[in-house]
C-alpha positions as CSV (number, residue, x, y, z in Angstrom):
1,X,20.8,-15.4,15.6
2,X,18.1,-15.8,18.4
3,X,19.8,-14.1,20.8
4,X,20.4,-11.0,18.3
5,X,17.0,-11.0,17.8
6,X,15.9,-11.4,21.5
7,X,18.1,-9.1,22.3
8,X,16.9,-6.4,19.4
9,X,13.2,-7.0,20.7
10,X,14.1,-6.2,24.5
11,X,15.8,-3.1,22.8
12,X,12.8,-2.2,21.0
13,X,10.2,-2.7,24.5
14,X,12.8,-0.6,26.1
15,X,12.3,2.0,23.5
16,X,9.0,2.0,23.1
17,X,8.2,1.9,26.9
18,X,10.0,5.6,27.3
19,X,8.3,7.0,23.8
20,X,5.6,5.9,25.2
21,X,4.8,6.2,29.1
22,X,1.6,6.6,29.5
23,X,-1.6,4.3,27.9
24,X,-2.7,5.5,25.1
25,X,-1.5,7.1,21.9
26,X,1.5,8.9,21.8
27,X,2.5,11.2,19.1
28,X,6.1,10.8,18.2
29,X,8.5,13.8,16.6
30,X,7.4,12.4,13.0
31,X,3.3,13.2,11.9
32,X,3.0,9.8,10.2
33,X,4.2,7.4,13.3
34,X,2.5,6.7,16.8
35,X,3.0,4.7,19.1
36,X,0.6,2.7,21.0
37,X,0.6,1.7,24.6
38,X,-2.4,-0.5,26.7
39,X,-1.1,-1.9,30.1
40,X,-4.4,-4.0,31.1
41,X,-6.4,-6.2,28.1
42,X,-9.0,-4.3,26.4
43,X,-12.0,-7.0,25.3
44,X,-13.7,-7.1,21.7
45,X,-13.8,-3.4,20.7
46,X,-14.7,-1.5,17.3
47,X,-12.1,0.5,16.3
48,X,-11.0,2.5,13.1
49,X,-7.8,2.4,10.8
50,X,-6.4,4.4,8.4
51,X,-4.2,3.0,5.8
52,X,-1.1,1.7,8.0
53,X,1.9,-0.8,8.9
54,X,0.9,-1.7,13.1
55,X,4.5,-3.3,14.6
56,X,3.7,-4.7,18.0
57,X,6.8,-5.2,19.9
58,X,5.5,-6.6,23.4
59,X,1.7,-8.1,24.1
60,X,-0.5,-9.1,21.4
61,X,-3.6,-7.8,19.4
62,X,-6.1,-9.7,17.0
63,X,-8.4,-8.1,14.7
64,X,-11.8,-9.4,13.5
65,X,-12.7,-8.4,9.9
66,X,-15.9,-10.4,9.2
67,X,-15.1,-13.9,9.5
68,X,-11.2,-13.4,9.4
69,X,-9.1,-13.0,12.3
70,X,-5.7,-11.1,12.1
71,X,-3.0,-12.0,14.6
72,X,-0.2,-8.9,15.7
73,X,2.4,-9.4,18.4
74,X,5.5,-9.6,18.2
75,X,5.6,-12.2,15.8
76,X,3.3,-10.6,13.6
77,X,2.5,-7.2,11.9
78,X,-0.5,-5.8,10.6
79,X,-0.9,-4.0,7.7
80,X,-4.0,-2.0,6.4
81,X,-4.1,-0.6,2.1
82,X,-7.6,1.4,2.9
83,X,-9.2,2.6,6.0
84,X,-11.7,-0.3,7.8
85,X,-13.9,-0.1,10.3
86,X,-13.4,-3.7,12.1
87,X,-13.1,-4.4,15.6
88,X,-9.9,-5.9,18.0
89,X,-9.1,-7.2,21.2
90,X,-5.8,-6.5,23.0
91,X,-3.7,-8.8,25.6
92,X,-1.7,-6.8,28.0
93,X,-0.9,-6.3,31.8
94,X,0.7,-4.1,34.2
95,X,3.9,-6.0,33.8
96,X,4.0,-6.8,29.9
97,X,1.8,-3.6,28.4
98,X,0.9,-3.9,24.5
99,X,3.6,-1.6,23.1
100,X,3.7,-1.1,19.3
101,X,4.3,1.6,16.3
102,X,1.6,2.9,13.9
103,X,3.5,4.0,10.4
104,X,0.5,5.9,8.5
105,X,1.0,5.1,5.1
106,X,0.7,7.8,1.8
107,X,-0.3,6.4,-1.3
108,X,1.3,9.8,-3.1
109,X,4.6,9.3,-1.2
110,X,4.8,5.5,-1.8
111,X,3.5,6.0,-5.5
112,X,7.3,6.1,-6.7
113,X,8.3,3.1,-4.3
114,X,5.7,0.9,-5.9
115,X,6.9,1.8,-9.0
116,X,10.2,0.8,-8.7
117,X,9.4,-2.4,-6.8
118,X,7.0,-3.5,-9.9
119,X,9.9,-2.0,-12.5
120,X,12.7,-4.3,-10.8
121,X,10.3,-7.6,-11.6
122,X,11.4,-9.6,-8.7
123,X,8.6,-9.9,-6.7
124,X,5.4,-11.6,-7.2
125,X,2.1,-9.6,-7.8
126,X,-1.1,-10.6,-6.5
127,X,-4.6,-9.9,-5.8
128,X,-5.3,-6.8,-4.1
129,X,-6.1,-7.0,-0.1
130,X,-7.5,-4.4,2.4
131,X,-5.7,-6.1,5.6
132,X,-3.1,-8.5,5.9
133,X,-1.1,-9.9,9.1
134,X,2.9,-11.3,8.1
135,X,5.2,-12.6,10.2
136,X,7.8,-10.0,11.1
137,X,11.4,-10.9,9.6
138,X,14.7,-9.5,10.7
139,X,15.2,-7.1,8.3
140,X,11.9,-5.1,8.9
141,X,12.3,-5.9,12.9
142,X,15.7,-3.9,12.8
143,X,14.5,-1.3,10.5
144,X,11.6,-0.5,13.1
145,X,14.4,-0.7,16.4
146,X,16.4,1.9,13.7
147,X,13.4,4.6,13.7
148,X,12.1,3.6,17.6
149,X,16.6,5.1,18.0
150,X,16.0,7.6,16.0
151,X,12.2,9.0,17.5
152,X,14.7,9.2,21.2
153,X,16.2,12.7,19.0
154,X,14.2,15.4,17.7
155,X,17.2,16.0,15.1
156,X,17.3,12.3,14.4
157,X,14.1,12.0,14.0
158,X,14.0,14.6,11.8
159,X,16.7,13.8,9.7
160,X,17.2,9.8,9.7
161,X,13.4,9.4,10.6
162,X,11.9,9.8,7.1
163,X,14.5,7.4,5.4
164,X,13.7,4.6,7.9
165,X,9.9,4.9,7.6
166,X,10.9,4.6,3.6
167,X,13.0,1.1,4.6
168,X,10.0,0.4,6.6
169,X,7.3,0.5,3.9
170,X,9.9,-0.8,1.3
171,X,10.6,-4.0,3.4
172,X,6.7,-4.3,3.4
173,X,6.0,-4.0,0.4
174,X,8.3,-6.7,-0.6
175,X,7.7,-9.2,2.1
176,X,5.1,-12.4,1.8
177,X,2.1,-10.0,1.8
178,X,3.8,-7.0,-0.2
179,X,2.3,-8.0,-3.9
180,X,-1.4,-8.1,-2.4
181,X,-0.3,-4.4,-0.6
182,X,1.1,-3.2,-3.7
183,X,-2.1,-3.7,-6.1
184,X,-4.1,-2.6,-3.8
185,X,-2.2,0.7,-2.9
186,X,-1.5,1.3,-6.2
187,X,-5.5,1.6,-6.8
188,X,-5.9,-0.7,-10.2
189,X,-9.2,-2.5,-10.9
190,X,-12.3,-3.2,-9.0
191,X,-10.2,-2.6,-6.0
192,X,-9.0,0.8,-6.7
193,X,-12.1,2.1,-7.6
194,X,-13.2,0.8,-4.4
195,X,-10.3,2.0,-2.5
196,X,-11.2,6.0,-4.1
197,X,-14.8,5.7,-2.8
198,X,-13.3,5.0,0.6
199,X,-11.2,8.3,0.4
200,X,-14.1,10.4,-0.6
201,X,-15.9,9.0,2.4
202,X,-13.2,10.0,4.8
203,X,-12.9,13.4,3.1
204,X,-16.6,14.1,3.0
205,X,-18.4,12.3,6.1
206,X,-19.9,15.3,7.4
207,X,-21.3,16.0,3.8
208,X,-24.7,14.5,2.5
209,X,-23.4,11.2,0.5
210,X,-25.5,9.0,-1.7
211,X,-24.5,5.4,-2.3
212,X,-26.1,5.8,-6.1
213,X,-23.3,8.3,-6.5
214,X,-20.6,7.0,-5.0
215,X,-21.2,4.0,-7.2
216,X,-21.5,6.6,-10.4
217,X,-18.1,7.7,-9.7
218,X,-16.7,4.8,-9.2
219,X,-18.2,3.4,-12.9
220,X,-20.1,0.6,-11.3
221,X,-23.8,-0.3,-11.1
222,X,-25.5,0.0,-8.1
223,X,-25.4,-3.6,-7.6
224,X,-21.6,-4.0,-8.3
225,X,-20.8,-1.5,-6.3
226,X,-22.4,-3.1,-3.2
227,X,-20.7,-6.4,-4.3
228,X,-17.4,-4.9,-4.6
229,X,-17.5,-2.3,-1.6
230,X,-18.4,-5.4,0.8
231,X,-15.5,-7.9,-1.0
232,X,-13.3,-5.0,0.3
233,X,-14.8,-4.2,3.7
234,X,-17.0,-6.5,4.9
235,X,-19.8,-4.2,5.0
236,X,-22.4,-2.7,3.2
237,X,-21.7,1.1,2.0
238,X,-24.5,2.5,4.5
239,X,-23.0,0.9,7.3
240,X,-19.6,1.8,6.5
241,X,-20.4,5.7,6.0
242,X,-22.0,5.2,9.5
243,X,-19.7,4.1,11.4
244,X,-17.0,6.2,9.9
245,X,-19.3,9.3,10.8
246,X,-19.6,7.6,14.5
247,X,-16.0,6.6,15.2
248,X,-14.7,10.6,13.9
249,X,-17.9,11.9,16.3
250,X,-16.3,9.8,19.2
251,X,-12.8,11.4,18.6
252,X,-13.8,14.8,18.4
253,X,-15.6,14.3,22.0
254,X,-12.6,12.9,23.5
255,X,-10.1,15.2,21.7
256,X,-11.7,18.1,21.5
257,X,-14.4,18.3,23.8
258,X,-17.3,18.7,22.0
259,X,-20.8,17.8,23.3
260,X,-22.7,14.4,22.1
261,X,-25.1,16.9,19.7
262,X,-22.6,18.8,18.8
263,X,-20.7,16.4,17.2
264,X,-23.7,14.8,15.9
265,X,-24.0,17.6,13.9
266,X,-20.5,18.3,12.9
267,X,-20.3,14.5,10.9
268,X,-23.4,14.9,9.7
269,X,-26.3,13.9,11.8
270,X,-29.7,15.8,12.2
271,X,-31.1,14.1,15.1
272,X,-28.8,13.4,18.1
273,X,-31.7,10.9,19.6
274,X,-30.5,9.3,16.1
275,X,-26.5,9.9,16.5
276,X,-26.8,8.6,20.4
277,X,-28.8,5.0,19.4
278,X,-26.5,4.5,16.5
279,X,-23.5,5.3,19.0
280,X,-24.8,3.1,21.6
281,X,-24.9,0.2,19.2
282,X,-21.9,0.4,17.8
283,X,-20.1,1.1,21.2
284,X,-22.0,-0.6,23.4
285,X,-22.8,2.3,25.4
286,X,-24.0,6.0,25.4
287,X,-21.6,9.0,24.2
288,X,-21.5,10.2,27.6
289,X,-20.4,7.2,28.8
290,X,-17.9,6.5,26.3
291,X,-16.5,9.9,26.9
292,X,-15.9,9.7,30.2
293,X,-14.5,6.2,30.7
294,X,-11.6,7.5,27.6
295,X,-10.9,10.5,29.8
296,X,-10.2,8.5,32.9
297,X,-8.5,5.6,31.1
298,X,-6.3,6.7,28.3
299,X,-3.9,10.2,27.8
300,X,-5.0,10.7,23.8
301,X,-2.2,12.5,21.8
302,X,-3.9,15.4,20.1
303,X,-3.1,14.2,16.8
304,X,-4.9,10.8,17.0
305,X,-7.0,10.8,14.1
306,X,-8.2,7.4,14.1
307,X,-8.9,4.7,16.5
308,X,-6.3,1.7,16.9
């Protein structure tokens, strides 16, 4: 059974390293999957995810969510119920890059899913979490090798991809994390309410938003709401709409081009002496700086839309 699986793994790095041939993020012929490639170790560096399963088949990656610390390799997957500003470090080298597959998940599209699952009364429930990292099990390790086949055919990907991504998310949300996915993508409780402040945030960055709102619509108090928001992110809602106006700012530099004030001003800022400290600090260095070290480094897919 070992060999199968060492075997299905080399398969899978053999894959991934033709999706995926330069460092990076590489868009693959479905919207909702990437793939990720790093061939030298990247130290401690914020980053932003959108709800999503993360399969790494070769290197390792750990993420640091206030005091927690989330192991993915090849052991390991991560998955993500909300989008969270946290920060990782990635283990790689020219000979053994970081290779790995991004599936974006859609609460609409997985709404029917989790209703089934929870129907069927065979699996667990649990309390709701915003990240979690599982070991990676055979069945979910030859579901991915399936879809990294299938993403080698534009007409295979087309046709067989969606059905694998489904097995994908299915084998998820039923594995030893899948009840604490479930609640929390299904949106109930504290969580959920939670969970749809976070959406607005990511819809309306570039808008004027008020935490005393946000906290209106989400049929809290003020001081609940801070409470709750921070159980789910580690972070305070200020800091989160910050750095989720900083980390988009930083993509449309090195995607689109724009100019440090310019995407100040496009997520929301109204001084770019402002934007550029707040940059700095999260960063560690200036926009400029930034911009030009991702331009020499990486080959960015047009369609990233959030750091990983």
């Amino acid at each position: 059974m070992s060999n199968v699986r060492n075997s299905g793994s080399m398969e899978m790095v053999r894959l991934l390293q033709k999706l995926a041939p330069s460092e990076g993020y590489t868009q693959s012929a479905l919207d909702s999957v990437r793939l990720m490639r790093s061939d030298r170790p990247l130290g401690r560096t914020p980053v932003l995810y959108e709800p999503s399963i993360v399969i790494v088949c070769q290197g390792r990656k750990l993420g640091f969510l206030g005091n927690e610390v989330y192991t993915y390799d090849s052991q390991h997957y991560l998955v993500l119920s909300v989008p969270l500003p946290f920060s990782t470090e990635t283990q790689a080298s020219a000979e053994e890059p970081m290779l790995a597959v991004s599936i974006r998940l859609d609460l609409l599209e997985l709404s029917d899913l989790i209703t089934q699952i929870g129907s069927a009364g065979k699996h667990a429930e649990a309390p709701p979490a915003g990240m979690a990292s599982t070991r990676l099990e055979g069945h979910l390790a030859q579901a991915t090798l399936r879809l990294l086949e299938a993403l080698t055919d534009p007409l295979d990907a087309q046709v067989l991809g969606p059905d694998i991504v489904r097995e994908i998310c299915y084998r998820v949300l039923t594995g030893d994390q899948g009840g604490a996915m479930r609640a929390a993508l299904a949106h109930h409780g504290r969580f959920g309410r939670v969970a749809r402040a976070l959406k607005r945030v990511h819809t309306d960055y570039a808008q004027p938003l008020n935490v005393t709102r946000l906290a209106e619509e989400a049929g809290m108090s003020v001081p609940a709401f801070h409470a709750n928001f921070r159980a789910v992110t580690q972070t305070s809602p200020i800091q989160y709409i910050k750095s989720t106006r900083l980390h988009q700012a930083r993509l449309m530099m090195i995607r689109d081009g724009v100019t440090a004030a310019a995407a100040a001003a496009r997520v929301g800022y109204e001084s770019a002496p402002q934007f550029s400290r707040e940059f700095k600090r999260l960063f560690g260095r200036t926009p400029l700086d930034e911009v030009r070290d991702m331009r020499e480094s990486f080959t960015l897919s047009p369609a990233v839309r959030f750091g990983a």
